[in-house]
N, C-alpha and C positions, 0 to 999 in steps of 0.2 A: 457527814461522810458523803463523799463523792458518789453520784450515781453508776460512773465505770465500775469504784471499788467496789461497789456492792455487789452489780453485778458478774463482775470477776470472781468471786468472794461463792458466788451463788453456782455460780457454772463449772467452779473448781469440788464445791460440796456436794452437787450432782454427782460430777464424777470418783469423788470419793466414796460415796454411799453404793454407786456399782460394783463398784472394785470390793466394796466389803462383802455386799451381795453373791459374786463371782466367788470370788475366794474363800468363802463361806460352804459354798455349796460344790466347791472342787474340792476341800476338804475334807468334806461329808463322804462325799462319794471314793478319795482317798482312804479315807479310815475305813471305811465299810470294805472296801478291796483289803487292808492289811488286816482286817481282822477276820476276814475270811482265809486270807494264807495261813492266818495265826490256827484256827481250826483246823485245817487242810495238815501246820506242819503237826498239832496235837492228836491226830488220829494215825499219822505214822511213828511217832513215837510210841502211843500206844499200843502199837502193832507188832511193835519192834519187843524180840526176845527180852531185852533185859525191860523194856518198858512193862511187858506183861508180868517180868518177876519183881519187879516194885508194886505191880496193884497186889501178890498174892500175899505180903507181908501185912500181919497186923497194924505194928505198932505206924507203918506207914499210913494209915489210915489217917491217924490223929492228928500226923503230922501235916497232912495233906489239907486240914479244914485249917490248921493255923496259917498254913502258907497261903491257899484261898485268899482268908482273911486279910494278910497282911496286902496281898498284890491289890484286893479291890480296896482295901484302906486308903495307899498308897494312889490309887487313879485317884480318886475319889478327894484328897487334899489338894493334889495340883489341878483339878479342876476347878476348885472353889475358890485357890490363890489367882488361875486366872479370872474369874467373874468378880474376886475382889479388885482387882486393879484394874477392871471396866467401870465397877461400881464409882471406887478412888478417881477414876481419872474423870468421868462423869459430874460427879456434883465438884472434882474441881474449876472445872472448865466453867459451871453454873455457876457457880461462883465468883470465880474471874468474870462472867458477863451480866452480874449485876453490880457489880461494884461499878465496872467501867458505868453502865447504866446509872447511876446513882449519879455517879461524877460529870457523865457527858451526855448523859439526857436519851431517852429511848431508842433513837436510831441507832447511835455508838453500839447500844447493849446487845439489838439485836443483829449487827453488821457480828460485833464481836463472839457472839454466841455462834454463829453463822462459823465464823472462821476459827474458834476454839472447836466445834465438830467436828471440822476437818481434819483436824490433829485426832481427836476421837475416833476419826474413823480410818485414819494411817493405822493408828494402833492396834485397832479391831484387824485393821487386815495384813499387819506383817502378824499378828497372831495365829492368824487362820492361815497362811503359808506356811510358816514357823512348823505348824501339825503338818504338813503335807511334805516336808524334810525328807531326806532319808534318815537321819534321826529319831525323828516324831515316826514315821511310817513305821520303822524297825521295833520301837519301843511298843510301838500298839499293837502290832504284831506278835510279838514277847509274850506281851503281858497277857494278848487273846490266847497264846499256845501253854502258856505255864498255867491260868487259870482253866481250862478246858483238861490240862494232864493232870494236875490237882484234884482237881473237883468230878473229873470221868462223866462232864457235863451236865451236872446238878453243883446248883449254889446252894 
């Protein structure tokens, strides 16, 4: 393998692993803002006339732990679908750069691993965008305000 390619190869996976970094942590700091509105809009709901005649009913009670239940269920699987397909797309990529390694001798595997992260790390950060949506923002926002009117801020 060419010492440009490698180099190119190298200074592109640099830049990839920032941008994951960035994206990562604008994210973070995204989520944490919508689930603070998500709170903010679940204490005026609960302020609110008909929201206070929904706490005084019994049988809403019960219903309120099953709904709970089902909203943090429900985070709780699309978080793990996404850490599965970091997992999956991980040891594909490893895999892809031991074979090349096998066939074209150490440099190839590791030029190829090099430039299979890359792709690893596109992934990772249109993922971490993708949360920072107004989709993804809205949803987490939702899910902060329905589990907070639910729950009357005990899990």
């Amino acid at each position: 393998v060419k010492d440009s390619t490698k180099d190119g190869i190298r200074k592109t996976r640099l830049a990839t692993k920032t941008a994951v970094i960035v994206s990562g942590q604008m994210a973070s700091a995204m989520v944490a803002l919508a689930k603070t509105l998500g709170t903010t809009l679940s204490g005026m709901v609960s302020e609110h006339p008909a929201g206070q005649r929904m706490n005084e009913q019994g049988t809403v009670t019960e219903v309120k732990k099953v709904a709970v239940a089902g909203v943090v269920a429900t985070a709780n699987v699309l978080e793990t679908g996404t850490e599965a397909l970091k997992t999956m797309l991980t040891s594909t990529c490893a895999g892809v750069s031991e074979v090349v390694e096998h066939k074209y001798g150490e440099d190839a595997g590791k030029t190829a691993s090099e430039g299979m992260g890359i792709a690893t790390d596109v992934v990772e950060a249109g993922l971490n965008l993708k949360k920072v949506g107004v989709r993804g923002l809205a949803k987490v926002a939702g899910k902060e305000a329905a589990k907070n009117i639910l729950s009357d801020g005990t899990e």
